[in-house]
N, C-alpha and C positions, 0 to 999 in steps of 0.2 A: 408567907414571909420567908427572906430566905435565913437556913438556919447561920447562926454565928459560928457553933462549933458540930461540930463529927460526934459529938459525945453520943447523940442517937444511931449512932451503929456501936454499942456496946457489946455485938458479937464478936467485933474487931478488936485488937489491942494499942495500945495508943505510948510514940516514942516520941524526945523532941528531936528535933532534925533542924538542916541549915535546908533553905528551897529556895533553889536559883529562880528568881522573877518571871525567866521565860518561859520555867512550867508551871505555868498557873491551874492548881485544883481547885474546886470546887463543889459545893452540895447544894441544892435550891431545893426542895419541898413548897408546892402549893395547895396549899390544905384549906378548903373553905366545905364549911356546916351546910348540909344538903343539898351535894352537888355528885355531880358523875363525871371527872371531868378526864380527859384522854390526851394525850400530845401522840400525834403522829409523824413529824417530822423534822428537819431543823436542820438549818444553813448556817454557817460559819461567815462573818463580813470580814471585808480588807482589815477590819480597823481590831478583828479579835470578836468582835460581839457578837452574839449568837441568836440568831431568832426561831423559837420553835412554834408549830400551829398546834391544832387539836379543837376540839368541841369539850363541852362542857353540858349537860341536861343537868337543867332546874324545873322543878315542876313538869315535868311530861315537854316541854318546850328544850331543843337543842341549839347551840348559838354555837359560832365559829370561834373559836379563842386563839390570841397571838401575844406571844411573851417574849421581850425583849431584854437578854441579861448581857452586861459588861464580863468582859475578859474573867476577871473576879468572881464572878456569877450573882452581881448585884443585879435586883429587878430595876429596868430603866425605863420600860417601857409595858404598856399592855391595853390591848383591844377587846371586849368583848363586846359580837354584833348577830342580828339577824335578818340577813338581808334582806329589805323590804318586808320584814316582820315574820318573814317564813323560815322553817326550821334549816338551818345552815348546819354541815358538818366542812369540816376543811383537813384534807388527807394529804396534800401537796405543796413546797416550797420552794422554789429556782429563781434564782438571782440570775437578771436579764441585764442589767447594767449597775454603775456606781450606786445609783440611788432608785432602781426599781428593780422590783419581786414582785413574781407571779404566784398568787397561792389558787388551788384547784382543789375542788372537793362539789359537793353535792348541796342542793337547796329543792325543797319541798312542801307539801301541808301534808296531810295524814295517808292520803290515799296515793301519791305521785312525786319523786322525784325526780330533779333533773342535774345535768352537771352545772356546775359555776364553776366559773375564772375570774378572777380580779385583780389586778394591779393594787399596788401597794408602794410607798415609798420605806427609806429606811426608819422615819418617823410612824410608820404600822398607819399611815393619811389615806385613805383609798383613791386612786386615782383615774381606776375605768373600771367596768366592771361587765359579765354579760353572763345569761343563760343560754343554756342553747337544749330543745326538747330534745329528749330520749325517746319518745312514743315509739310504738306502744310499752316500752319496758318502761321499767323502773331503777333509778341509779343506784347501784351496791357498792362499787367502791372503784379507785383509780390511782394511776400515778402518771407522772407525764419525762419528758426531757428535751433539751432541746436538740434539733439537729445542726450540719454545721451550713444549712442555708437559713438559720436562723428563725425557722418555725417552731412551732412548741407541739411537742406529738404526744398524744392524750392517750393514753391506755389503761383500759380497765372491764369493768365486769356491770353487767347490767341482771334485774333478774325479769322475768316471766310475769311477772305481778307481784306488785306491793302488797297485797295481801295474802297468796301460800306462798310466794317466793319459791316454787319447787324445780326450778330451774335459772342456771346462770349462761348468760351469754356474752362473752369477748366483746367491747366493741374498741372503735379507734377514733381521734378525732384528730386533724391536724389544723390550726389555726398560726393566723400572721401576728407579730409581735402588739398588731394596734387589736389584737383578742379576734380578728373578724376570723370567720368560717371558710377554710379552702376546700376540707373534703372528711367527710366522715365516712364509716364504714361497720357496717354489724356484723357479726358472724349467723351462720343459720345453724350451725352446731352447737351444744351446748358445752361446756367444758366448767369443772372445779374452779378454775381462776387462770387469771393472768398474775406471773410472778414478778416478772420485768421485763424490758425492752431497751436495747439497745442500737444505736446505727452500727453499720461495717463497718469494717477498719477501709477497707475500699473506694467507701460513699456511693455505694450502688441500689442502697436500700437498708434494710431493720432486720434484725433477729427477733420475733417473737417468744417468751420463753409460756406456754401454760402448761396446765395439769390437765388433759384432756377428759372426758365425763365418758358416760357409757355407749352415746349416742355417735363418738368417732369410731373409727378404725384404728387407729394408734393405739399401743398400750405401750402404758408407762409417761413418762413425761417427753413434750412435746417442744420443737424449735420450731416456729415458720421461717420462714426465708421468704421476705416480700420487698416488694420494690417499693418505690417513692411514692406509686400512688396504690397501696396497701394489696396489690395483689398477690396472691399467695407464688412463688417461682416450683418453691420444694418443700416438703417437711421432713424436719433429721431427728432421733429420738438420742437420748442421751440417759448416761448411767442410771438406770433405775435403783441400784442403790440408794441413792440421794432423791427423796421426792419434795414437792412443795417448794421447788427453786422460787426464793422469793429476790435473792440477789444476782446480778450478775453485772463482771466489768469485764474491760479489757486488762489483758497485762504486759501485755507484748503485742502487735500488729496482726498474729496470727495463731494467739494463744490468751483460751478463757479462763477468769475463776468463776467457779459458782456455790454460791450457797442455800442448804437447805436443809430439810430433816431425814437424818438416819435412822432408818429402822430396819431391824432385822426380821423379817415377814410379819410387819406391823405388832409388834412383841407392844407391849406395854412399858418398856424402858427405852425411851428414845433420846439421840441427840444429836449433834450440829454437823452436817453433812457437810465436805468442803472437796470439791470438783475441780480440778481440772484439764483438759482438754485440749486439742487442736481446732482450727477452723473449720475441720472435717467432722466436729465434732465427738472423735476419737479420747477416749480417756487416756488422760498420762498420767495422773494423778490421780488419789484416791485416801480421803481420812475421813475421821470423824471425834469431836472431841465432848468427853463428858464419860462419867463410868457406867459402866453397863446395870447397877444395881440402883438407878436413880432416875427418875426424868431429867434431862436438858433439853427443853425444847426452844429452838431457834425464834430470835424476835421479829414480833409479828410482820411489818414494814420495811426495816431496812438491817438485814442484821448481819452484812459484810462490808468493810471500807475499808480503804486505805490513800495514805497521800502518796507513798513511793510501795513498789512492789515489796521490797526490802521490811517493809512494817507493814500487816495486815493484820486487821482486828475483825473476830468474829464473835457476836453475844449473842445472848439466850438469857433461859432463866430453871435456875436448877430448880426442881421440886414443882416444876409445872405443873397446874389439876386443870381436867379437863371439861368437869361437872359445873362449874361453875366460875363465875369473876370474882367469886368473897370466899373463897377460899377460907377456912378455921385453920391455919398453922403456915408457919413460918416460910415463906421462899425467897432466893435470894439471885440479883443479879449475876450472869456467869459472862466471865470475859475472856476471849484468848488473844495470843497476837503471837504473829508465825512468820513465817519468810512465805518467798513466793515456792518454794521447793515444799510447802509445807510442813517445813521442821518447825517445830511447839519453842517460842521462847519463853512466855512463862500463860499460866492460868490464876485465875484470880473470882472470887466469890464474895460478894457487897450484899448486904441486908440490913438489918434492925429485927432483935426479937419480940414480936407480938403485929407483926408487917406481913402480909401477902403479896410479893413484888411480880409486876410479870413487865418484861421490857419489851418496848415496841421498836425500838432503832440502835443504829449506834451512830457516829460523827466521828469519822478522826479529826485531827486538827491541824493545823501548821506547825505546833511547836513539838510536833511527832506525840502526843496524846490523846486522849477518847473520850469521848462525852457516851455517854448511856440517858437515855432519855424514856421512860415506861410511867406506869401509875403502882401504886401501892395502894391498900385494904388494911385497915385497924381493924383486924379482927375481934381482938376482945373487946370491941365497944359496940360491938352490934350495927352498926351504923348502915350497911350496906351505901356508901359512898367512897367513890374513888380518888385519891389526892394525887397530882402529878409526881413524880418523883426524878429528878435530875442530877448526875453525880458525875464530874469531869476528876482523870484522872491523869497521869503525866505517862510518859513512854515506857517506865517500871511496871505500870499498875496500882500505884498506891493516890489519896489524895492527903492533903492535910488542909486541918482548920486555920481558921483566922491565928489564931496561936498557937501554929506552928504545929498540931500534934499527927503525928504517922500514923495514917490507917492500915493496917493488914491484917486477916485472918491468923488467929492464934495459933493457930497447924499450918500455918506454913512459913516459908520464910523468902526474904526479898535480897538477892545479892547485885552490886551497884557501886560503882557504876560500869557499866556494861556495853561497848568496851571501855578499860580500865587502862590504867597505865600503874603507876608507883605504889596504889593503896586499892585494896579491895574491902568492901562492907558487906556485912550480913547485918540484915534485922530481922528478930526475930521475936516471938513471945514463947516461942519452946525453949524447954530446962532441961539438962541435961545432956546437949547436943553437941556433935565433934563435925566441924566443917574438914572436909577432905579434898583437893586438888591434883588433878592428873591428868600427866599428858595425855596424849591418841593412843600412847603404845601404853598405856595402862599404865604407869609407872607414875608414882605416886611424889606431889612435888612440895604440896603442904599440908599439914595436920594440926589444927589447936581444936582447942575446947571453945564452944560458945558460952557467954553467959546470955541471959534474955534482957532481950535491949539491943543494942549496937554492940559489936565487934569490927575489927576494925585491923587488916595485916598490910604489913608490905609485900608489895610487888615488883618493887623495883628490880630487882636483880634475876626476874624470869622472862627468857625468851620471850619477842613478840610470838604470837599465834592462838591457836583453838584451842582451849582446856577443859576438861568435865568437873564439873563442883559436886559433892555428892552432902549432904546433911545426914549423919549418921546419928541414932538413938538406939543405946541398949547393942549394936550392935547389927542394929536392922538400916538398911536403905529408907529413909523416908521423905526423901526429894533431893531430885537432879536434875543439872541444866550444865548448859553450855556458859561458858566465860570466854571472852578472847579479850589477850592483853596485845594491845596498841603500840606501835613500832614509836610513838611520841605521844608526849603529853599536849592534851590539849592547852 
């Protein structure tokens, strides 16, 4: 059910606020008693609604699951199925017209699967559907996209055998809008995974992105360069700094972002690697965000998006464990949002105490906000079942409930709006705090005291331009960002 209010993130603090319509937040949780269930993806429609897929295991049997929420994040819709009776997982979502979605994912019995494709209306109505054998492998996992002659290009990872699974192999599939078969392709190498695929800026062909295995020649992580009909041109290797690129777009015609995990020679404190590059595959850029005395590790599926360059959201999940899905203690969603320069506008951390979060995706949105979309573990209930967890936020970071109340982490604080013109806001649930304002040349332009809650200054009378905000306590720095005040009011 979807919850009414936010009060289940009690780790957060809670303010009332005014919230313009067209940043619509929201929280869904889907919690059902002896299930396993996973969302792996999720499309944004014209109309605002958002459909996400995933599987669900009941009983040792796994079904394809599809969840359709309003703007709002009302449940309006949901499918759960097993195609032709056999264990369906569903990994993939792309909107092909007004009123059809292709979802893509895997179907099998114990010993063997294979990929599936199926059409879909915006009513979750199946409308075609097909297998197509993997032999002699077995299907592990996939994503697709379209290109711009309108095929659907299938990439993913197959293993060796359904039963020791000791090896992964790349394959590719490309098929026509009506699902039929133009051409597939296996790799004979084995490799860690495929992270993403992309077409040229060109239209000459695809960037493959993998993790290459021990059996290549490459180290480090790996691009192909292949043409239309998947043959390899060249391979380019790219910052090994950042491994496990499981995202990548364009930003420019001849300039990548990519996201992945940082590590510093595989340390035990990892976090979110953000690349970018030339078409040369040349780094220009180079970050990483999360503190070095903590796990952040990057979400599993899809954990880089954006609608304009200008707003880039990268998520994870702080407190990641690696031992297990049921994690005993607390973790919580991590989210950042950055420019294309990758300067930091703010960071932000979403939980509930007595919750084990791991996020699988993120979604920007039209109204410049983000959806986060992963499963959660109730750990003190022993349960060893997965509930979905779904948390849409606005271009700040924050969401609020049906009754209006401000979520945001009690150590930190949220200043807004951003850019401002006449009034600037803090919120915050810290005491005893001195909001601070200064130009580039360090020269200091405002100083009041916070109380916890709202604050609330004018601006009117300061130059448009760039400013630093600092949150001062005791005397100490303990959060800073950028402001720029707006040449007019909106």
């Amino acid at each position: 059910m979807k919850s009414t209010s936010l009060l289940i993130f009690p780790v957060l603090f809670c303010f009332l606020i005014n919230v313009s319509p067209a940043q619509s937040t929201f929280e869904y949780n889907s919690a059902k008693a002896d299930t396993g269930q996973v969302v792996a993806d999720a499309v944004s429609l014209p109309s605002g609604s958002l459909i996400f897929v995933g599987q669900n295991t009941i009983e040792n049997k796994t079904y394809g699951i599809m969840i359709k929420l309003s703007p709002a994040g009302d449940l309006i819709g949901q499918r759960l199925f097993a195609w032709h009776g056999k264990n369906t997982y569903i990994e993939k979502i792309i909107q092909t017209g007004p009123d059809r979605l292709i979802v893509i994912g895997g179907v099998g019995q114990a010993s063997f699967s294979n990929l599936f494709v199926c059409a879909i209306d915006t009513a979750l109505n199946e409308t075609d559907s097909r297998e197509y054998s993997l032999a002699p492998h077995c299907y592990y996992e996939t994503n697709a996209l379209i290109d711009h002659n309108n095929y659907i290009v299938v990439h993913g990872t197959v293993m060796d055998s359904a039963v020791s699974g000791n090896l992964l192999y790349p394959f590719l599939f490309k098929l026509s809008m009506d699902l039929d078969s133009i051409r597939s392709y296996f790799f004979n190498k084995s490799s860690f995974g495929i992270y993403d695929m992309i077409e040229k800026s060109d239209q000459t062909g695809y960037y493959l992105f993998e993790q290459p295995g021990f059996s290549t020649d490459s180290h480090g992580p790996a691009v192909l360069d292949l043409n239309y009909s998947f043959n390899i041109v060249k391979q380019d290797q790219v910052a090994a700094e950042v491994v496990s690129y499981n995202t990548a777009r364009w930003i420019t015609d001849s300039t990548f972002i990519m996201s992945g995990e940082f590590s510093n020679n595989w340390g035990s404190k990892r976090s979110i690697g953000i690349l970018v590059t030339d078409s040369t595959f040349e780094t220009l850029n180079l970050t990483h965000f999360g503190e070095d005395s903590i796990v952040n590790f990057p979400g599993f599926r899809r954990n880089l998006d954006f609608i304009t360059p200008a707003e880039i959201y990268a998520g994870g999940t702080t407190k990641m464990g690696f031992a297990s899905t049921y994690m005993e203690y607390d973790s919580w969603y991590f989210l950042n949002k950055f420019d294309s320069s990758l300067a930091l506008t703010w960071q932000r951390r979403y939980g509930t105490p007595g919750y084990y979060y791991r996020l699988y995706g993120i979604l920007a949105t039209n109204d410049g906000g983000c959806v986060m979309y992963g499963t959660r573990y109730a750990y003190p209930t022993n349960s060893m079942t997965l509930d979905i967890a779904i948390l849409k936020v606005d271009r700040y970071g924050y969401a609020v409930s049906a009754d209006e109340k401000l979520i945001i982490e009690p150590e930190s604080a949220i200043i807004y709006p951003n850019p401002g013109f006449d009034i600037i806001t803090v919120h915050t649930a810290m005491k005893n705090t001195v909001f601070v304002l200064s130009d580039c040349s360090n020269r200091e332009i405002l100083r009041a005291s916070l109380k916890s809650g709202r604050s609330s200054f004018y601006t009117g009378d300061i130059p448009p331009g760039l400013y630093i905000y600092r949150i001062m306590q005791s005397g100490n720095v303990i959060q800073t960002g950028k402001w720029i005040k707006d040449g007019k009011k909106e």
